[in-house]
N, C-alpha and C positions, 0 to 999 in steps of 0.2 A: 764487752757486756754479755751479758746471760742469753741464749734463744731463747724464744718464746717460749718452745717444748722443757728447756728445764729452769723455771721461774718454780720457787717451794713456795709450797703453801703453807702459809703462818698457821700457827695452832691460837689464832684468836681470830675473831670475825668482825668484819665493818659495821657500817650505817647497817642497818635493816639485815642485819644476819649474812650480808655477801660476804663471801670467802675473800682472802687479804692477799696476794703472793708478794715474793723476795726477788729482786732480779738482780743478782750481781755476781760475780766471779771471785769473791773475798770471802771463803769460810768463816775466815776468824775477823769478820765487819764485825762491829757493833749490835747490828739487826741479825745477824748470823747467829751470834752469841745469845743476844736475849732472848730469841726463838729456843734455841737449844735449851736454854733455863727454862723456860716456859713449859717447856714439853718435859721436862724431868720433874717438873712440881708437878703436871697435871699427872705424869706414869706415877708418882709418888702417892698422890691423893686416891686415885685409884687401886693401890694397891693396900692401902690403908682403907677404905671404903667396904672394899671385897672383903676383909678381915671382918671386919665389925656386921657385914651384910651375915656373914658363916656364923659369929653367936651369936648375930636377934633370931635367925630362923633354928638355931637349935636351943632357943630361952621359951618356954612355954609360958611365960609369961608378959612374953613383949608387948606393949602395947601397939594399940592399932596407927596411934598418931606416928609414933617414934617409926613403926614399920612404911607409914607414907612417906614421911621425910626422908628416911632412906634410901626409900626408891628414886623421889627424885634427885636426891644427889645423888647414885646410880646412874640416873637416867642424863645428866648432865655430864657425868664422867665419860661414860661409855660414848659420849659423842664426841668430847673429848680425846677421847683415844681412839676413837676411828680416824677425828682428823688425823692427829699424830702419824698411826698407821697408814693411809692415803698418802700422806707428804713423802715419808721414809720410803714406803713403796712406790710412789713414783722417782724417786732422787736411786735408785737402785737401779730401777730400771733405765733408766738414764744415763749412770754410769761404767755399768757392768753391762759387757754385752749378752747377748742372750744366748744362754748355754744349752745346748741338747743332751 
């Protein structure tokens, strides 16, 4: 089984917003796999997001509603991808030893 130290953190969250971890030594599990999907839709959406965020701010005629709901789908993505970013950066660090 997994140490403590390298249990991944799920790119979805619990009851009341606690973060979820993975403990197992099976890349290609089940939970291994749907995580990795998971995290390819959310890098996906995000990168789709950012597009669409680059022509509402250069449309001079955006509206104001369309510019709030943007934001927070932004603003959900963006946390989204930190999780992502956090889980991948600690499973590196984890793996590879630390290089000077």
């Amino acid at each position: 089984m997994t140490a403590p130290n390298e249990m991944r953190l799920l790119p979805w969250t619990g009851p009341e917003g606690r973060p979820c971890f993975l403990s197992t030594d099976d890349r290609g599990g089940y939970m291994s796999r749907l995580a990795d999907h998971i995290e390819a839709v959310q890098l996906g959406t995000a990168a789709e997001l950012l597009e669409e965020a680059a022509e509402a701010l250069d449309d001079q005629d955006v509206d104001l509603t369309d510019l709030r709901c943007l934001g927070h789908a932004l603003t959900g993505s963006l946390r989204d991808v930190l999780r992502v970013a956090a889980s991948r950066g600690h499973l590196l660090t984890v793996r590879e030893p630390h290089r000077i």
